[in-house]
N, C-alpha and C positions, 0 to 999 in steps of 0.2 A: 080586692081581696075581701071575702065574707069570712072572719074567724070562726063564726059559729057550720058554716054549713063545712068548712076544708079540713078540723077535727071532729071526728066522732069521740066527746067524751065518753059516751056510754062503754063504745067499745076500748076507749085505751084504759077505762079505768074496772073493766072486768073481771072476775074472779081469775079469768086463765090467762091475765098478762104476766107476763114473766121476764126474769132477766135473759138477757141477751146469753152466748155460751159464750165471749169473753167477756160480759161483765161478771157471770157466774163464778168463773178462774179467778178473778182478778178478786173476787167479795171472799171465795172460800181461802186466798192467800191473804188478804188482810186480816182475815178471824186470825189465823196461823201465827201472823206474825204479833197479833196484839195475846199472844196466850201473856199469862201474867200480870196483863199490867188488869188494876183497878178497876172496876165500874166508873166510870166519870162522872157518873151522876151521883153518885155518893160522897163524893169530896168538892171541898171546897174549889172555886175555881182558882184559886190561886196553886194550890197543888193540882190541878189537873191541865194547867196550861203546860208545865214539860213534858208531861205524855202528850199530848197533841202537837208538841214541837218534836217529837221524838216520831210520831206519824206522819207527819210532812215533810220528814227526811226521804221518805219513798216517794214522795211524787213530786221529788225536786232532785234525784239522779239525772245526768245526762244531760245537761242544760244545753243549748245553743253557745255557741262561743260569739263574745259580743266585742267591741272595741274598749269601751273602758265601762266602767261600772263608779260612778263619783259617788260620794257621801256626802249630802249637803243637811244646810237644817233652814226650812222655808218658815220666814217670821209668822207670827200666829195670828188670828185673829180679835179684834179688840184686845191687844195685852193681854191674849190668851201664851201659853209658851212656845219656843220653837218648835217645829215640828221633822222630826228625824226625817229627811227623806234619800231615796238613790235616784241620781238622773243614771241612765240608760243607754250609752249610746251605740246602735250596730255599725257591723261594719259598713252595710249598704245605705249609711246614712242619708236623707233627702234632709231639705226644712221641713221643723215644725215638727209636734210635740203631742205624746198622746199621755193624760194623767191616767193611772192605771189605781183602782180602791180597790182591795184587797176583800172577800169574805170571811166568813169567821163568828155569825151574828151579834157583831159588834164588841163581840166579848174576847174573840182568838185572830191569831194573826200578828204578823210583824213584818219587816225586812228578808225576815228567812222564811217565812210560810208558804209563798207563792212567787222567791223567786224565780222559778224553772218558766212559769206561765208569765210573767214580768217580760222577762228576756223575748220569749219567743215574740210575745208583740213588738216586741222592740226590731225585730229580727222582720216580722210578716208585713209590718207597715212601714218600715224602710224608715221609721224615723227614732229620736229621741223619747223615751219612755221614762216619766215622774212616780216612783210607787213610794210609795206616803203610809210613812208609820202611823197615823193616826193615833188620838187616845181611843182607851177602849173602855164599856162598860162591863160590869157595873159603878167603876172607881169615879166613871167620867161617862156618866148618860145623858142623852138627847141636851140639848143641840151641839155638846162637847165634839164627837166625833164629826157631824156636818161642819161645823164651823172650822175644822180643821181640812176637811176636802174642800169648802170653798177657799179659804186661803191658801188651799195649795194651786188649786184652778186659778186665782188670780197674779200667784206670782208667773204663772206660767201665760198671763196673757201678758201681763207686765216685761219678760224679758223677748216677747215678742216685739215689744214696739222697738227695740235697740239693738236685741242680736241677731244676727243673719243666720245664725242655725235655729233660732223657732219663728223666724218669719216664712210661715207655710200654714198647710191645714191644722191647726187645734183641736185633738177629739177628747174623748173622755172614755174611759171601760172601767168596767166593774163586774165580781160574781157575787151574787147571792146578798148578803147585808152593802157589800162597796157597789152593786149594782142599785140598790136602795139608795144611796149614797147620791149617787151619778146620777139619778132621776132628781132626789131632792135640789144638790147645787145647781142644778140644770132652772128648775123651777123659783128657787132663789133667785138667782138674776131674772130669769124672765120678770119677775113684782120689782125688779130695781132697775131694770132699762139696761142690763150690763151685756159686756158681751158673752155669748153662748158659746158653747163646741160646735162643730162644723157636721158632727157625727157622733154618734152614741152605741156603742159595742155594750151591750146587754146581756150577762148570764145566767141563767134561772133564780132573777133577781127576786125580793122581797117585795112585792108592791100592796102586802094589806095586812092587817092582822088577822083576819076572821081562819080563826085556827076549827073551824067548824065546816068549810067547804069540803064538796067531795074529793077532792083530790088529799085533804088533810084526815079524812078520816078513813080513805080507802091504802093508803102510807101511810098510816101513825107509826108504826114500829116495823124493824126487821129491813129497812130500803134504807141504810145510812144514816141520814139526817133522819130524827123523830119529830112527832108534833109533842111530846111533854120537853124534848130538848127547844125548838123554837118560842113554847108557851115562855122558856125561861127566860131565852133569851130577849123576848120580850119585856116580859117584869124587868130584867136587867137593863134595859136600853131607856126603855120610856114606861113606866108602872103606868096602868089605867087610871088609878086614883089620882096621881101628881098632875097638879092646874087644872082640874077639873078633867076634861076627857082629852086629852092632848093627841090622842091618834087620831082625831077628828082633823086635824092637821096635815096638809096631803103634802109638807113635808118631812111627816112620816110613813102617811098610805097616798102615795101616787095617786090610786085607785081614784081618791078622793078630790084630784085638782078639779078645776071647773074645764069644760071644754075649751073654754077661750087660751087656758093658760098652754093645755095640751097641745092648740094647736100652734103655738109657738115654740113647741120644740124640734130641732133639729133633726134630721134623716136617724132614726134608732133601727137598730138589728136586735130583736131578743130570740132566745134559744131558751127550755124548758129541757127538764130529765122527762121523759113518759115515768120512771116510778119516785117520782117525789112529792111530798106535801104540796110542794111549793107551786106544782104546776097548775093549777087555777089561779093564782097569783099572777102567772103573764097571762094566759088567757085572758082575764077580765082586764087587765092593763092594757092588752091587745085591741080589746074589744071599745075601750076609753079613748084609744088615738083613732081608732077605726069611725070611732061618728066625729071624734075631731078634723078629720080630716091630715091630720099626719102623714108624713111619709114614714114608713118602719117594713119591716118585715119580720115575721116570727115561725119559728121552726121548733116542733116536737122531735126530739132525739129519742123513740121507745127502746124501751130496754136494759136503759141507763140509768143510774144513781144519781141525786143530787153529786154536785161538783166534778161532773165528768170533764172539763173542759182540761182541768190541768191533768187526763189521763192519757196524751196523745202518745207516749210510749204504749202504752198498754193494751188502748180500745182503736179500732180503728173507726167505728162511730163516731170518734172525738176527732178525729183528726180530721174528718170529713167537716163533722159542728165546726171548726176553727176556719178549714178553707170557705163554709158559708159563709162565715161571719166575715173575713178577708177582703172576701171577694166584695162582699157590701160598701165593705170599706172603700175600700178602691175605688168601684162603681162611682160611690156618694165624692171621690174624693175631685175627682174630674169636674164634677157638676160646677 
């Protein structure tokens, strides 16, 4: 696969791309139903986290029906605190275990944000699903939120070695910041010798800061997710200034790992929106495991918004991105 020659940035990021006509439906019933509430960006984020839980009531209708739904709390890291999480389990249970990090740019997100998309993995990979409240910033910035998806990744290798329902494949998924997330823990163990996920389900994840690339400035505003919303949630996660330049850090920008470390990571699937900031983010992530020598595959969804993935009621483009991604799974799961 040559990333560079299979997308035409030029043309997916052209004046006349345009939304899909059911992501147009779906963008003009969201305006509708958000009449009243607030600017979000004018309030503090602690008032602006119930309206964005009050938004993710709509794209958590209709869930899959699962076997049970547990509430556990996965110990923390270094005498860090416990960490809220839900095991997962479908009906069509196999062994073994997929940790699922949530998006939100590290700032939004819980238990209830992304159950509906939780479940359905739970459901599509026929196994047990870990979604992990994480702490969030700005209360709890860099490495609070990693330190907390690594020790949730290791209690789940952990109950691997004694119980017979996660004695199976191990993978890891994440959208947008919990995909950031899934790359960082991933690259964490690789510098500690530990063990890895078997797979990596990737969704138009976070892999850099540089809120300057074409894709950020041809989406700044009007396609969902903004670039002054990401700039913030940057400052909120990891400010430039704190320890000197600490996005230099590739586990914060992937972008950034060295190729040796890249090429130790496991079989990844990523997916990109065609109209979001974020989409030169996997690109060049793309293009990082592609001289690594990685196994991955990556897929442009045009026409889409950031966070399409949890709209498989809705888009049938998504449903389509989730059977790619699936099927990868599977594929990688044989191997």
């Amino acid at each position: 696969m040559n990333v560079r020659s299979r997308f035409d940035l030029k043309k997916i990021l052209s004046p006349e791309t345009r939304r899909s006509d059911e992501m147009q439906a779906l963008f003009d019933w969201n305006i509708e139903q958000d009449k009243g509430m607030p600017d979000l960006n004018t309030i503090s984020i602690q008032e602006s986290r119930p309206w964005r839980a009050r938004q993710a009531l709509r794209t958590n209708a209709d869930a899959p029906e699962v076997a049970k739904v547990e509430r556990i709390h996965v110990p923390g890291l270094n005498g860090a605190p416990d960490i809220a999480s839900e095991l997962i389990t479908p009906l069509n249970e196999e062994p073994g275990c997929l940790l699922y990090l949530h998006g939100g740019g590290w700032a939004f997100g819980d238990l209830d944000s992304h159950i509906r998309l939780a479940k359905i993995l739970a459901v599509e990979s026929k196994k047990r699903v870990l979604y992990v409240d994480y702490r969030l910033s700005p209360e709890t910035p860099y490495p609070g939120p990693l330190d907390d998806s690594i020790a949730a990744w290791r209690w789940i290798v952990s109950r691997s070695e004694s119980d017979p329902h996660f004695k199976g494949p191990l993978s890891v998924s994440g959208d947008s910041a919990g995909a950031n997330l899934s790359v960082a823990l991933m690259l964490h163990e690789i510098e500690l010798g530990r063990r890895l996920p078997d797979v990596g389900l990737l969704f138009y994840g976070v892999y850099d800061d540089d809120t300057e690339s074409p894709s950020y400035m041809r989406f700044a505003m009007g396609y969902g997710l903004a670039r002054p919303g990401m700039m913030k949630f940057w400052s909120w996660y990891a400010p430039a200034d704190a320890h000197g330049h600490p996005r230099q850090d590739p586990l914060l920008c992937p972008v950034r790992a060295s190729t040796s470390a890249l090429a130790k990571l496991p079989p990844l699937y990523l997916n990109a929106a065609g109209l979001d900031p974020l989409l030169c983010d996997t690109l060049k992530f793309a293009e990082r495991l592609e001289e690594a020598g990685t196994v991955f595959a990556v897929e442009v969804h045009e026409g889409l918004h950031h966070g399409f993935i949890q709209q498989t009621a809705r888009l049938a483009e998504s449903r389509r991105a989730l059977k790619l991604a699936m099927d990868f799974y599977r594929k990688c799961e044989r191997c």
